[in-house]
Structure formats: C-alpha cells, structure tokens
HTML snippet that shows the backbone in 3Dmol.js (N, CA, C, O; Angstrom):
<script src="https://3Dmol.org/build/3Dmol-min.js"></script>
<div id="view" style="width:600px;height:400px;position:relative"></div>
<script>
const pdb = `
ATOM      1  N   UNK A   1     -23.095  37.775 -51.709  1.00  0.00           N
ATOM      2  CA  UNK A   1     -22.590  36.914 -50.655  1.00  0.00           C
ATOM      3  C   UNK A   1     -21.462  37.650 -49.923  1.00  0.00           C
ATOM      4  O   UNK A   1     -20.591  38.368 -50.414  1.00  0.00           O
ATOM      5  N   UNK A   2     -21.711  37.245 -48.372  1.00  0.00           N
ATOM      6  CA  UNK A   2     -20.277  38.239 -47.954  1.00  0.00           C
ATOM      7  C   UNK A   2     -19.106  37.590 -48.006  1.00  0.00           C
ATOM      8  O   UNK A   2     -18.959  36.821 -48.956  1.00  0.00           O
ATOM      9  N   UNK A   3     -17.806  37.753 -46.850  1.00  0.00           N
ATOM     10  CA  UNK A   3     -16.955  36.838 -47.052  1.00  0.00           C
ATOM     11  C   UNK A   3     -17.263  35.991 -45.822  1.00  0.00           C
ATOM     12  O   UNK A   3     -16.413  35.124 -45.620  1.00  0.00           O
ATOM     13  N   UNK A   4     -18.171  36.026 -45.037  1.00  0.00           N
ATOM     14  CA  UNK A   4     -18.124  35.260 -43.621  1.00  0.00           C
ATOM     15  C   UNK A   4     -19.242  33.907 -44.213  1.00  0.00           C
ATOM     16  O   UNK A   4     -19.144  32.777 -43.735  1.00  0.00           O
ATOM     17  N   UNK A   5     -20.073  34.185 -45.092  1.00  0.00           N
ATOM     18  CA  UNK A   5     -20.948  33.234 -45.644  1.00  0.00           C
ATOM     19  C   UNK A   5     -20.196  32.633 -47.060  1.00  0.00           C
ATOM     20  O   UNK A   5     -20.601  31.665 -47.703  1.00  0.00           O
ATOM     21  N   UNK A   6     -19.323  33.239 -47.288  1.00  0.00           N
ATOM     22  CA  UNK A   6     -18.311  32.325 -48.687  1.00  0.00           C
ATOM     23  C   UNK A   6     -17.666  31.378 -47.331  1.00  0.00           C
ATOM     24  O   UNK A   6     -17.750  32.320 -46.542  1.00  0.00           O
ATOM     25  N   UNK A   7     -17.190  30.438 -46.613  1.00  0.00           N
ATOM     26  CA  UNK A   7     -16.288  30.541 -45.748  1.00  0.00           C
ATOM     27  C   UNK A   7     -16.862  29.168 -45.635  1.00  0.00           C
ATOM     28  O   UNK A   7     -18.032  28.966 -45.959  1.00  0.00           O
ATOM     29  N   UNK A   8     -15.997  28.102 -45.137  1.00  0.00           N
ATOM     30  CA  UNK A   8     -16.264  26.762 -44.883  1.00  0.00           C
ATOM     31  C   UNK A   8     -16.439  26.697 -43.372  1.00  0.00           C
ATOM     32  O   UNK A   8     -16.064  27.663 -42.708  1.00  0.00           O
ATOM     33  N   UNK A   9     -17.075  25.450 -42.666  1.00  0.00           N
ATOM     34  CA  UNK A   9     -17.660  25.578 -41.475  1.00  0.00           C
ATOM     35  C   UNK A   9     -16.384  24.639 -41.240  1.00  0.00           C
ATOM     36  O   UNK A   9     -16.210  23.586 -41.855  1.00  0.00           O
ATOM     37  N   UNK A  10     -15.673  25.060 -40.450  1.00  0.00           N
ATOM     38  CA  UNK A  10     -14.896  24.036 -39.600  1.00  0.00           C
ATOM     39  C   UNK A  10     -14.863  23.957 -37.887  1.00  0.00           C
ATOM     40  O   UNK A  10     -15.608  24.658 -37.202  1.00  0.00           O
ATOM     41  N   UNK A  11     -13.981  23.093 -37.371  1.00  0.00           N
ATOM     42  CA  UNK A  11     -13.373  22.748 -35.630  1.00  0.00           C
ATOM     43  C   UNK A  11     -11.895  23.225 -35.613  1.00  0.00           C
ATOM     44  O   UNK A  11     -10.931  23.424 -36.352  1.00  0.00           O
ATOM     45  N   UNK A  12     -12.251  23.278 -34.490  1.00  0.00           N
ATOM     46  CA  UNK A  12     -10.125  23.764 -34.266  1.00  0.00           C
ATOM     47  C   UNK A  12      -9.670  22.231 -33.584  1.00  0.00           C
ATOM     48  O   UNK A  12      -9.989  21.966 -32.425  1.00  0.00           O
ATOM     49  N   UNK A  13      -9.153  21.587 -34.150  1.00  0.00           N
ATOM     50  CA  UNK A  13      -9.258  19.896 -33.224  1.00  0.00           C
ATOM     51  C   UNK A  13      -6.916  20.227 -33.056  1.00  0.00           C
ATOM     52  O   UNK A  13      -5.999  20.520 -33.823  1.00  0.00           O
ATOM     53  N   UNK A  14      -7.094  19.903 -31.543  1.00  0.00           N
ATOM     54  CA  UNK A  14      -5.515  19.687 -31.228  1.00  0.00           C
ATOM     55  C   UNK A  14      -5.671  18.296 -30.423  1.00  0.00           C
ATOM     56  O   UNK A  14      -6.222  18.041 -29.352  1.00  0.00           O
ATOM     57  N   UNK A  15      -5.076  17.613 -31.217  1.00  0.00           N
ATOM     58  CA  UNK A  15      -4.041  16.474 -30.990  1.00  0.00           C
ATOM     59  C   UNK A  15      -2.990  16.294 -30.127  1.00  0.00           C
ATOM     60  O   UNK A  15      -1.835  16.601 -30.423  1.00  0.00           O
ATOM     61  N   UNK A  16      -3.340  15.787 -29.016  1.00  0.00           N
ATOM     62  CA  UNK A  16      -2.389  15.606 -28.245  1.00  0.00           C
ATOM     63  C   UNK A  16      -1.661  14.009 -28.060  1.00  0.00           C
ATOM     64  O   UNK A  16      -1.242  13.591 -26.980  1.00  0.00           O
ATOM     65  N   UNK A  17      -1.618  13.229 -29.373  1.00  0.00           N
ATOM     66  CA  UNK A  17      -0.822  12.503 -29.273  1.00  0.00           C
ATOM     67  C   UNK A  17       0.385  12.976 -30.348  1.00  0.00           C
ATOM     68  O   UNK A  17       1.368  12.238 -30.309  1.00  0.00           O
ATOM     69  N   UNK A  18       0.453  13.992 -31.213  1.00  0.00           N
ATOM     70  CA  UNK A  18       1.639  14.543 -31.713  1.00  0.00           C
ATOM     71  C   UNK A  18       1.749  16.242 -31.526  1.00  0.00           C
ATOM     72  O   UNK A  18       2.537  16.973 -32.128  1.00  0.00           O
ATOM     73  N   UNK A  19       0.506  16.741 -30.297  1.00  0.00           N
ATOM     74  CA  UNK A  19       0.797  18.420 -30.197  1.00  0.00           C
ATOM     75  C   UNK A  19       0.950  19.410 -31.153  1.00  0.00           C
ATOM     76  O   UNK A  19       1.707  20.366 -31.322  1.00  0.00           O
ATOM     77  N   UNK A  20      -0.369  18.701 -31.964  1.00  0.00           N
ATOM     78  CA  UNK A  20      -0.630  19.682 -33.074  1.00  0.00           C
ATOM     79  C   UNK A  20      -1.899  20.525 -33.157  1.00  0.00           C
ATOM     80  O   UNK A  20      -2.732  20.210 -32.307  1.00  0.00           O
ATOM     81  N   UNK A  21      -2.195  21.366 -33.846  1.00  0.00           N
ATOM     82  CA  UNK A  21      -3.298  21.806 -34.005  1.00  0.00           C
ATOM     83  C   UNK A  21      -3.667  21.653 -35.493  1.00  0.00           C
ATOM     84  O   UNK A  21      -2.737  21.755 -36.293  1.00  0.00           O
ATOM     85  N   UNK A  22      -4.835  21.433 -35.940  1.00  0.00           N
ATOM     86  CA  UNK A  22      -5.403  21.611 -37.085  1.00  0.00           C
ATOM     87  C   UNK A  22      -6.860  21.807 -37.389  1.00  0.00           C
ATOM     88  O   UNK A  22      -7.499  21.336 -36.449  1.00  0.00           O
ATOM     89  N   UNK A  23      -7.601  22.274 -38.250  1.00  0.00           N
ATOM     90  CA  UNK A  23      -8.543  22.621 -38.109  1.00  0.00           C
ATOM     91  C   UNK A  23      -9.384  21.320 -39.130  1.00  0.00           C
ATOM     92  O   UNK A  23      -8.827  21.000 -40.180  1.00  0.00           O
ATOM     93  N   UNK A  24     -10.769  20.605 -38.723  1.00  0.00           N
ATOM     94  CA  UNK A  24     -10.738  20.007 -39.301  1.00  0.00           C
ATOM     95  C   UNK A  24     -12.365  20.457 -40.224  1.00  0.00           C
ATOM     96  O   UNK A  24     -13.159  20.863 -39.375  1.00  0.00           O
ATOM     97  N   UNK A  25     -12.997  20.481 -41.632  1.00  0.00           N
ATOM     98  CA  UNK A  25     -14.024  20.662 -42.107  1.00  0.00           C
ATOM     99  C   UNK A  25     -15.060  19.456 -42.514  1.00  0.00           C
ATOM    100  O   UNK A  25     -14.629  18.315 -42.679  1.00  0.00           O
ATOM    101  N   UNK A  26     -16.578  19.802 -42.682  1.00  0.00           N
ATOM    102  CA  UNK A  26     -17.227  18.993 -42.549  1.00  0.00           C
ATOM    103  C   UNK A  26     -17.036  18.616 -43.879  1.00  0.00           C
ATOM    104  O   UNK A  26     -16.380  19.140 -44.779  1.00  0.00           O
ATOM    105  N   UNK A  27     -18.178  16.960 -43.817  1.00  0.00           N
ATOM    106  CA  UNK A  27     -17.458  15.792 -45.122  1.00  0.00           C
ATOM    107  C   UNK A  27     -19.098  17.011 -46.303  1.00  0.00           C
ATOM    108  O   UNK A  27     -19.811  18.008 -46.185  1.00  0.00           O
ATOM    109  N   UNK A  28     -18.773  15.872 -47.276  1.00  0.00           N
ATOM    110  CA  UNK A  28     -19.746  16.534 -48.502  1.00  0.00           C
ATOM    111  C   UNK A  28     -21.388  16.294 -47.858  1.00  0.00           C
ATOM    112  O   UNK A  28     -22.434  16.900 -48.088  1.00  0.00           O
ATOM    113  N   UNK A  29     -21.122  15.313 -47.104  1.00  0.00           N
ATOM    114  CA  UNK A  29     -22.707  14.709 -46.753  1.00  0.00           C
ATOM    115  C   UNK A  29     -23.551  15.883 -45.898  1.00  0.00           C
ATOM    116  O   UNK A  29     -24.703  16.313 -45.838  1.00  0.00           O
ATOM    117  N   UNK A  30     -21.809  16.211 -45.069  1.00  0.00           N
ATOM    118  CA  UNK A  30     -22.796  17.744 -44.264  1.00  0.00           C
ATOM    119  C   UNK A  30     -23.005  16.851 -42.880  1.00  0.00           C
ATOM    120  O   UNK A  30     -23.580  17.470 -41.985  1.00  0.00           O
ATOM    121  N   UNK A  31     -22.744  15.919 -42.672  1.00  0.00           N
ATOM    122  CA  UNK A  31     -23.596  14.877 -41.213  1.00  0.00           C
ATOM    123  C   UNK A  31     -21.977  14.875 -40.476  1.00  0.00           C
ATOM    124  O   UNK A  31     -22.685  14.711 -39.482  1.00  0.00           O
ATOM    125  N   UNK A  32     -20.942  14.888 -40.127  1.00  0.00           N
ATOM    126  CA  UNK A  32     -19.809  15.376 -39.522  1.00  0.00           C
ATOM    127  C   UNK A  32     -18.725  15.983 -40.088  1.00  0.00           C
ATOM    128  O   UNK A  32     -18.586  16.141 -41.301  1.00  0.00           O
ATOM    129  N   UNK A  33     -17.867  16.366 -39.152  1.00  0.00           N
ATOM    130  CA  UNK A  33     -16.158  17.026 -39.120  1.00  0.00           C
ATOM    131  C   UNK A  33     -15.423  15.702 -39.143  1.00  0.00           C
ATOM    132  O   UNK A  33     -15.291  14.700 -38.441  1.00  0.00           O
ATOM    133  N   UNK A  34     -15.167  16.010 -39.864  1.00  0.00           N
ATOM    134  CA  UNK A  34     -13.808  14.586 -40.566  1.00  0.00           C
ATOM    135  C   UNK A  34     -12.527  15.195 -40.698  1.00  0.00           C
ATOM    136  O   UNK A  34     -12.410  16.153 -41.462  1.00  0.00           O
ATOM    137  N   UNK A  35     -11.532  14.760 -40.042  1.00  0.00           N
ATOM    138  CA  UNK A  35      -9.750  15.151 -40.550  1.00  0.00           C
ATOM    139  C   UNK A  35      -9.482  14.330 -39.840  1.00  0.00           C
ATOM    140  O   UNK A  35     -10.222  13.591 -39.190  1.00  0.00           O
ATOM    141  N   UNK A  36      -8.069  14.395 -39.915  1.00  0.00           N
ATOM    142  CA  UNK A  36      -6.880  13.662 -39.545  1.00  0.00           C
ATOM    143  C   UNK A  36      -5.638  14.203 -38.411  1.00  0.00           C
ATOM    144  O   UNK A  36      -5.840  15.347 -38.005  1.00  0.00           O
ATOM    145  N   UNK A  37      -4.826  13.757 -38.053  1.00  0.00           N
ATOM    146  CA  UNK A  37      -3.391  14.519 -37.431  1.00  0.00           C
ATOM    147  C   UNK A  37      -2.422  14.318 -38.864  1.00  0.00           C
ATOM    148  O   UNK A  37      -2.234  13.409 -39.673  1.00  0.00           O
ATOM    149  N   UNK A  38      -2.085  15.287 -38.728  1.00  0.00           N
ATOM    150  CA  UNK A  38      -1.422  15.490 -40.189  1.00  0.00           C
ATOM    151  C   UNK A  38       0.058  15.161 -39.762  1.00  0.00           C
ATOM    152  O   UNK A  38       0.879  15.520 -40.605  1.00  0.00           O
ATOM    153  N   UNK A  39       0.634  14.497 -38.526  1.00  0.00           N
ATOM    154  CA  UNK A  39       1.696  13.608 -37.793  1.00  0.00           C
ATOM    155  C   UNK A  39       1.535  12.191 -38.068  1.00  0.00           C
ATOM    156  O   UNK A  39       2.178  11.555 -38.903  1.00  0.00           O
ATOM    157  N   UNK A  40       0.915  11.888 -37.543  1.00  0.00           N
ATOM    158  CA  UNK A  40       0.739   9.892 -37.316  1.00  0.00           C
ATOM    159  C   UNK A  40      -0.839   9.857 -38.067  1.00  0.00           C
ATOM    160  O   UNK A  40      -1.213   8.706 -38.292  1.00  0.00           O
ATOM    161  N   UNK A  41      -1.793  10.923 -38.476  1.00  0.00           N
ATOM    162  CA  UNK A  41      -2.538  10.470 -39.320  1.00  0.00           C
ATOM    163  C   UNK A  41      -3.783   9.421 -38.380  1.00  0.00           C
ATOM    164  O   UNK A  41      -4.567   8.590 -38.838  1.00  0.00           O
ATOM    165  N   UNK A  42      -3.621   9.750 -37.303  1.00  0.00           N
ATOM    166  CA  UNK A  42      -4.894   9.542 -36.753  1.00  0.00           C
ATOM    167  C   UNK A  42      -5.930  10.508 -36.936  1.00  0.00           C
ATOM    168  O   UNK A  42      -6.000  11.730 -37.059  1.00  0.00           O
ATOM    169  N   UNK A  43      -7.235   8.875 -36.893  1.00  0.00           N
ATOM    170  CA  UNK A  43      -8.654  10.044 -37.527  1.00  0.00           C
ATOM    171  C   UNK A  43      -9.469  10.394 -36.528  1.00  0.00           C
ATOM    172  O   UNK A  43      -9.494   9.768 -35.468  1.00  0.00           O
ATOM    173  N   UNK A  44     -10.238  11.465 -36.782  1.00  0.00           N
ATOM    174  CA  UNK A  44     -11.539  11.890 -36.026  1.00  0.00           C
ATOM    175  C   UNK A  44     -12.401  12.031 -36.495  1.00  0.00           C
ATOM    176  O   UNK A  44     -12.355  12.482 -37.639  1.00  0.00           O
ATOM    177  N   UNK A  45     -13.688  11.726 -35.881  1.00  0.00           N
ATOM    178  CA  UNK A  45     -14.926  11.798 -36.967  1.00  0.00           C
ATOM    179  C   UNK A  45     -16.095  12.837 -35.891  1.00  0.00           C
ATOM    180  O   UNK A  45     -16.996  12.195 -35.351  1.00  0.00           O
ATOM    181  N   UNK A  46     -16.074  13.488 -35.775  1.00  0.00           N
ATOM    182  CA  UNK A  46     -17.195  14.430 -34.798  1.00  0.00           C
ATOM    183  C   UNK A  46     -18.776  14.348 -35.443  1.00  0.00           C
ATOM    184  O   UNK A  46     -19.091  15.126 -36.343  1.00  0.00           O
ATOM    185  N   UNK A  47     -19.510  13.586 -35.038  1.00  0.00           N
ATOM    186  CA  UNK A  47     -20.575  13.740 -35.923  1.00  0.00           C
ATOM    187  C   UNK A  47     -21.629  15.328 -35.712  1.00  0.00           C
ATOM    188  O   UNK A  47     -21.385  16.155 -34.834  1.00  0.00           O
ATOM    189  N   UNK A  48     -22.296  15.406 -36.296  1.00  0.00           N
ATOM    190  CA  UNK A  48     -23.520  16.914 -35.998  1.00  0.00           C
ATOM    191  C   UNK A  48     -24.959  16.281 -35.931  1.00  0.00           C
ATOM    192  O   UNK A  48     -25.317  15.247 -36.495  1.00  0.00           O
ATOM    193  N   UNK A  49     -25.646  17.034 -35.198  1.00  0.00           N
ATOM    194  CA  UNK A  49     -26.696  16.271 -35.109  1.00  0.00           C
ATOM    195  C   UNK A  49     -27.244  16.993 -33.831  1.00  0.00           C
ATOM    196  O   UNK A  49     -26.527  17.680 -33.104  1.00  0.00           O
ATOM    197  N   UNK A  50     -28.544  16.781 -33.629  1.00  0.00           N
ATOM    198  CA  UNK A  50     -29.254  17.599 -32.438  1.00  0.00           C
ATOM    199  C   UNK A  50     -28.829  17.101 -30.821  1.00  0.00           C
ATOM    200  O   UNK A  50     -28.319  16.028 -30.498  1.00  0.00           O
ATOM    201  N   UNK A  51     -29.132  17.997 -30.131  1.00  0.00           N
ATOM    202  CA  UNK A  51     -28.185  17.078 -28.923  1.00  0.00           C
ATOM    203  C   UNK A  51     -27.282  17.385 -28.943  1.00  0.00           C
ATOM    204  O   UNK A  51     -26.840  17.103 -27.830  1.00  0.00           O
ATOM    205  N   UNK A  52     -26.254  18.019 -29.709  1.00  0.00           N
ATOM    206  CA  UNK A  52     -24.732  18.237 -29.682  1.00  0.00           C
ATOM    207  C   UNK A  52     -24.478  19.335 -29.375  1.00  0.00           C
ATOM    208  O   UNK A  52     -25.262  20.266 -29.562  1.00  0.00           O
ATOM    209  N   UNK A  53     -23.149  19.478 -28.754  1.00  0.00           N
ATOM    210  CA  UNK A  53     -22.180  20.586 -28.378  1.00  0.00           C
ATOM    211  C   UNK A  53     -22.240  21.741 -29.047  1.00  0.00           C
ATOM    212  O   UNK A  53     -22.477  21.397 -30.204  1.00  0.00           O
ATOM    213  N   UNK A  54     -22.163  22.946 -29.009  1.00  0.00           N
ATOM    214  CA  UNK A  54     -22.332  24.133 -29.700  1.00  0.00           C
ATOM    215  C   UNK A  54     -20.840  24.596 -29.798  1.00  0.00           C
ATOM    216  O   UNK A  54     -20.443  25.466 -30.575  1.00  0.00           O
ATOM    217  N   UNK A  55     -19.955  23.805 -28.785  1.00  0.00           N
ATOM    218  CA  UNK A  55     -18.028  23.947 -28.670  1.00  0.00           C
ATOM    219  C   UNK A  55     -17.455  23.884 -30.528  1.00  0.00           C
ATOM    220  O   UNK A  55     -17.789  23.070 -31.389  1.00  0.00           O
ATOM    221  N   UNK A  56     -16.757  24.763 -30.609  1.00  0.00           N
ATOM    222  CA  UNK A  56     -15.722  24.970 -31.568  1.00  0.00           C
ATOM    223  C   UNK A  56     -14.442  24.435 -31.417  1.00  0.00           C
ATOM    224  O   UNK A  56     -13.855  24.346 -32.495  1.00  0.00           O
ATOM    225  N   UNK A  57     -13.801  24.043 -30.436  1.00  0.00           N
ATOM    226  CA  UNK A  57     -12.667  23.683 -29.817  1.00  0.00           C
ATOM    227  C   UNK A  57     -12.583  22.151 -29.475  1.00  0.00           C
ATOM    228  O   UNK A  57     -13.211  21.819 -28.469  1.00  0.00           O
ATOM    229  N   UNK A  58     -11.949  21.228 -30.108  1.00  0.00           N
ATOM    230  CA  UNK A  58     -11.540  20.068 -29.382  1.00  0.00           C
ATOM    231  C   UNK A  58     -10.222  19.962 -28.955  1.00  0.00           C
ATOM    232  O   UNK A  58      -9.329  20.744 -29.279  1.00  0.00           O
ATOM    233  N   UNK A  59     -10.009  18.285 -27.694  1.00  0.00           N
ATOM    234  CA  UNK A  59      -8.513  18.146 -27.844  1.00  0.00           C
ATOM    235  C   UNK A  59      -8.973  16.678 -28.104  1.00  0.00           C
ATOM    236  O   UNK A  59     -10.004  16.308 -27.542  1.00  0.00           O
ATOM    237  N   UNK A  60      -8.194  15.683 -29.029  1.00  0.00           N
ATOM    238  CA  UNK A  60      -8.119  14.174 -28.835  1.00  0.00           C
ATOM    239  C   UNK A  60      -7.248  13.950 -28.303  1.00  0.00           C
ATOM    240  O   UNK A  60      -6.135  14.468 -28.399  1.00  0.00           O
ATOM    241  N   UNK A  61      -7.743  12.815 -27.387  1.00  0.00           N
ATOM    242  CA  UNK A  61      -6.617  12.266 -26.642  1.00  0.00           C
ATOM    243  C   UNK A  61      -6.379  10.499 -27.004  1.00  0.00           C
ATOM    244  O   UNK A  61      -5.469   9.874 -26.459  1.00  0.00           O
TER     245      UNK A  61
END
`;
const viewer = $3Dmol.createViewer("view");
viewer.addModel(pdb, "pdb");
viewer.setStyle({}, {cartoon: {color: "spectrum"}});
viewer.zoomTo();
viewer.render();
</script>
C-alpha cells in the first residue's frame, strides 16, 4: 500500500460564520462528509452520490 492510498478521503470546508477552516472526513457508512465548526459547532453534512460535484473545496455560509 502506498502512502496516498493509506490516507483518508476528506473536504477542505471553511466556515464563514466563525472564519475557520477545517477539513471535514467521510462517516463509516461511506454515503457523506460529516464535521462540524470546531467554534460554535455548527454541522455539515455533504452527501456523495452520482450527480455530484467533483469540488474539494467548500465555504458554509
């Protein structure tokens, strides 16, 4: 195994209700990107699925 396939699949998600960045990884199910703002602890749930964005980058607003 290399190290790019040892490696968890994540988003770069920035928060712009506390101007953070964090990266968030998918749940065990594998069906979305789940985290939080690690400020006020608001959630995001990005689901995966066909039809979707190929973007690495979010902002919540």
């Amino acid at each position: 195994m290399t190290g790019s396939e040892n490696r968890k699949a994540f988003l770069g998600v920035r928060f712009d209700c506390c101007r953070v960045y964090v990266r968030i990884y998918k749940n065990k199910a594998g069906t979305a990107y789940v985290g939080h703002c690690p400020r006020c602890a608001r959630r995001v749930v990005i689901p995966i699925g066909a039809g979707g964005s190929s973007d690495r980058f979010f902002v919540v607003r």
